[in-house]
C-alpha positions in Angstrom: 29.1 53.2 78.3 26.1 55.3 77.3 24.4 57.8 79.6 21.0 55.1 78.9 22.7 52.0 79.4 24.6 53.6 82.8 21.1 54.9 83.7 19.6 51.2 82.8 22.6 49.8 84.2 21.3 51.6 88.0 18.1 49.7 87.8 18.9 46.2 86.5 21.8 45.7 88.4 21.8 48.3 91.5 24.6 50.5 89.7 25.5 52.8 93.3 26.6 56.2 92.7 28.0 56.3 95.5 30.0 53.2 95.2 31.6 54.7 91.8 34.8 56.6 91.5 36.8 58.5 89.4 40.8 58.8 89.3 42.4 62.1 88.3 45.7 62.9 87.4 45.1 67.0 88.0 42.4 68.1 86.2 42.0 65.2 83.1 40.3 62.0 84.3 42.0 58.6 83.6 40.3 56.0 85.5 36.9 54.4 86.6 35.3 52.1 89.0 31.7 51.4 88.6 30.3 49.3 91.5 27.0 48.1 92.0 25.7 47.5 95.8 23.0 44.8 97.3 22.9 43.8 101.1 24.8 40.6 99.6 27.9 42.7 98.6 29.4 45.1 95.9 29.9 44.1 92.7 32.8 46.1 90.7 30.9 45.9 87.6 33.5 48.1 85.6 37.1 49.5 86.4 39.3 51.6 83.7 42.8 53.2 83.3 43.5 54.9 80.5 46.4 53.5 78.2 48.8 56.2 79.1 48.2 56.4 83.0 48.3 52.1 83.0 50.9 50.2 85.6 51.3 53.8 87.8 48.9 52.6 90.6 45.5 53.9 90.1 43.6 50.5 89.5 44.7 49.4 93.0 43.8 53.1 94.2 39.9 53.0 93.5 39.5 49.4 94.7 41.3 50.1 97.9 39.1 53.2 98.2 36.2 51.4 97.6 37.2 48.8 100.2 38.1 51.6 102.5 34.2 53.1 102.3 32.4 49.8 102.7 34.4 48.5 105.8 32.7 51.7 107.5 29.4 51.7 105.2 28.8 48.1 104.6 28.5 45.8 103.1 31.5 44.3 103.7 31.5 41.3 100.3 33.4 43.1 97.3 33.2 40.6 94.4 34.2 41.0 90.6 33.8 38.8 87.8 36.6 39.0 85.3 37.2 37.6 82.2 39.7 34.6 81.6 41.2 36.4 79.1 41.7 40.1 81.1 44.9 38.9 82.7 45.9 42.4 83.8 42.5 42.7 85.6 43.3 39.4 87.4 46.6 40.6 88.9 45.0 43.6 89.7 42.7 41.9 92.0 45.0 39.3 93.3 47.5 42.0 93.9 44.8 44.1 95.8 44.0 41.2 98.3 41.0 39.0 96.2 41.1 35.8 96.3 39.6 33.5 93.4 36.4 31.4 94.5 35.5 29.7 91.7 34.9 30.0 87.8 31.5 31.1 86.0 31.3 29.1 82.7 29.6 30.9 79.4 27.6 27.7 77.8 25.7 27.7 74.3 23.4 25.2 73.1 24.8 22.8 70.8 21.0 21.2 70.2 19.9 18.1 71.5 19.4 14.7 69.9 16.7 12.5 69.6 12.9 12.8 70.4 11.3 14.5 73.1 8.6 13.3 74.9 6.4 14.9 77.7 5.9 13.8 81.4 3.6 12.2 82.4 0.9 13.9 84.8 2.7 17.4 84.1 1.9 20.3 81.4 3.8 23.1 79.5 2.2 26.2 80.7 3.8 30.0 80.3 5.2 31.4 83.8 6.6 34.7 84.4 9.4 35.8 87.4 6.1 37.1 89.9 4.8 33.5 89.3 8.0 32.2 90.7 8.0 34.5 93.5 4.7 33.8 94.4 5.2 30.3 94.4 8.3 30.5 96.8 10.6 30.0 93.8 13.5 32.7 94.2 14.0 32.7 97.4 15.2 30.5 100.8 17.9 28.0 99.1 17.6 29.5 95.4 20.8 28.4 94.0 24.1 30.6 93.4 24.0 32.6 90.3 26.5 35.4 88.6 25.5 39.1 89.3 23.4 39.6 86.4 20.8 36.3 86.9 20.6 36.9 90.3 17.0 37.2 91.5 17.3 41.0 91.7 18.3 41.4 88.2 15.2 38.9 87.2 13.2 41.1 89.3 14.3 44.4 88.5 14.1 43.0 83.9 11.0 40.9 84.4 9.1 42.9 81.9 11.5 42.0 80.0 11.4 38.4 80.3 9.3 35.0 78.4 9.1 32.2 80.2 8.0 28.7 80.3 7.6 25.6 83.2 6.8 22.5 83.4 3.5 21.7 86.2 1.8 19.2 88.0 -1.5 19.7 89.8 0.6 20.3 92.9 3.5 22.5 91.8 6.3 24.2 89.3 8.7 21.4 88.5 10.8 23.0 86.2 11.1 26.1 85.0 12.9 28.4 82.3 13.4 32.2 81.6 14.9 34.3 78.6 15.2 37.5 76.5 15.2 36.8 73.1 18.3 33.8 72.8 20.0 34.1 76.6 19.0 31.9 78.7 18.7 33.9 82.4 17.1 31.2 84.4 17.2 27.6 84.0 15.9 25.4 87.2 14.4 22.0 87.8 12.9 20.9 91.3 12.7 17.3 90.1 15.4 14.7 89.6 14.4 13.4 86.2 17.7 13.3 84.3 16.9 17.0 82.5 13.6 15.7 81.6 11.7 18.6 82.0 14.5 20.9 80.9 15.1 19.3 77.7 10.7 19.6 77.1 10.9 23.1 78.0 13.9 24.0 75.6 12.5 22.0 72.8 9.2 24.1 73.3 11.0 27.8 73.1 13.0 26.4 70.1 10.0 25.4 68.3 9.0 29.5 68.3 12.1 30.4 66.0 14.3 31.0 69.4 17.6 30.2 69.3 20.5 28.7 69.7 20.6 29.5 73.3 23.3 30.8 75.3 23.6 30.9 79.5 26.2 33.6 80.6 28.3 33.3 83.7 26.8 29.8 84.8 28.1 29.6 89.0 28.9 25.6 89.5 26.4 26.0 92.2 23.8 26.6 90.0 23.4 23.5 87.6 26.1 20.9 87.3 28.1 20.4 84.3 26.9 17.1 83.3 23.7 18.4 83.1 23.9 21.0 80.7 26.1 18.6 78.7 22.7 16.4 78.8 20.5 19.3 77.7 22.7 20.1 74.6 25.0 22.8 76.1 28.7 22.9 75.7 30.7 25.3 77.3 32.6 28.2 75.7 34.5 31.4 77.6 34.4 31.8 81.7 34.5 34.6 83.9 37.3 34.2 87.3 35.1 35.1 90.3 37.2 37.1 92.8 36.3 38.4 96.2 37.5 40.0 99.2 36.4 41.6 102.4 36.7 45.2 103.2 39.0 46.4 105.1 39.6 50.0 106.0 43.6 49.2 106.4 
């Protein structure tokens, strides 16, 4: 990590300095834990042990330190989202107390088939994240999402960010957000069978964008059998773990 992107890093996702640590074995460094802090929780974005200082206890040292801190300081949610594929990482935080509450699926956009048609009564009209806001859009019961397409990150990137929604004379019924080809919101308020997504999709591909990918898609967000509907299959997952602080 860059001095930029850990500077970047602070803004989009509420990086805390004082939430990051460093292990030392006497004066050389050889581990990391980089943890980013809403009221929601703290997110260990990043934890490191150098290859030669691995399986010696330091892993478990900064996240018990870190749990230590917030059961005084608050708040008291520590999550991580780790890779399938990190093993290591996942004993880590099962052997440090977390416990796994569900999976967040990568998905990429295989296409989709056959013609699409509008809705009736609605239009195609550009919409950006204040739009959303304004209309009482990420807020109340906005659905679960991973860390980095949670409405703070939209927030804090909306400059960022193209968007597009589908609109009747009354309200937003659908709605879609993305930098360059990732997908970072993807919503319909309508039950229409992925009408309105599959119309909004078509319309970003149709500017050269493309093939989309979702990262970290929480099964609260958007069911499975919907994205397999708008043309997405999914690909690698993230294990979401999570645990309470404890100052024991």
């Amino acid at each position: 990590m860059t001095p930029a992107a850990f500077k970047r890093s602070i803004r989009d996702l509420q990086v805390w300095c004082s939430s990051c640590m460093v292990a030392f074995s006497g004066s050389d460094p050889i581990g990391v834990l980089i943890g980013a802090k809403r009221p929601s929780g703290t997110l260990v974005y990043r934890i490191a042990v150098h290859p030669d200082h691995l399986r010696q206890g330091h892993g478990r040292h900064m996240l018990d330190s870190l749990g230590s801190k917030l059961a005084i300081l608050g708040p008291p949610r520590i999550v991580a989202e780790v890779p399938e594929a990190f093993a290591e990482a996942s004993r880590l935080f099962e052997a440090t107390g977390y416990v796994q509450e569900t999976v967040l699926t990568d998905h990429v956009w295989a296409g989709h088939e056959g013609e699409v048609s509008g809705v009736d009564g609605s239009w195609v009209i550009p919409v950006t994240v204040d739009d959303l806001a304004a209309n009482g859009l990420l807020e109340g019961d906005h659905p679960p999402t991973c860390w980095e397409r949670s409405v703070e990150t939209l927030t804090a990137r909306k400059e960022e960010m193209a968007g597009l929604a589908v609109a009747s004379d009354e309200r937003i019924e659908a709605y879609l957000l993305y930098i360059q080809d990732e997908i970072v919101a993807l919503r319909t308020l309508v039950e229409d069978g992925g009408a309105r997504l599959t119309q909004l999709l078509s319309h970003v591909r149709a500017q050269g964008v493309g093939p989309f990918r979702v990262p970290k898609v929480h099964p609260g967000e958007i069911s499975k059998e919907l994205l397999k509907t708008l043309g997405f299959r999914p690909a690698s997952g993230h294990l979401l773990y999570a645990a309470r602080a404890r100052s024991d």
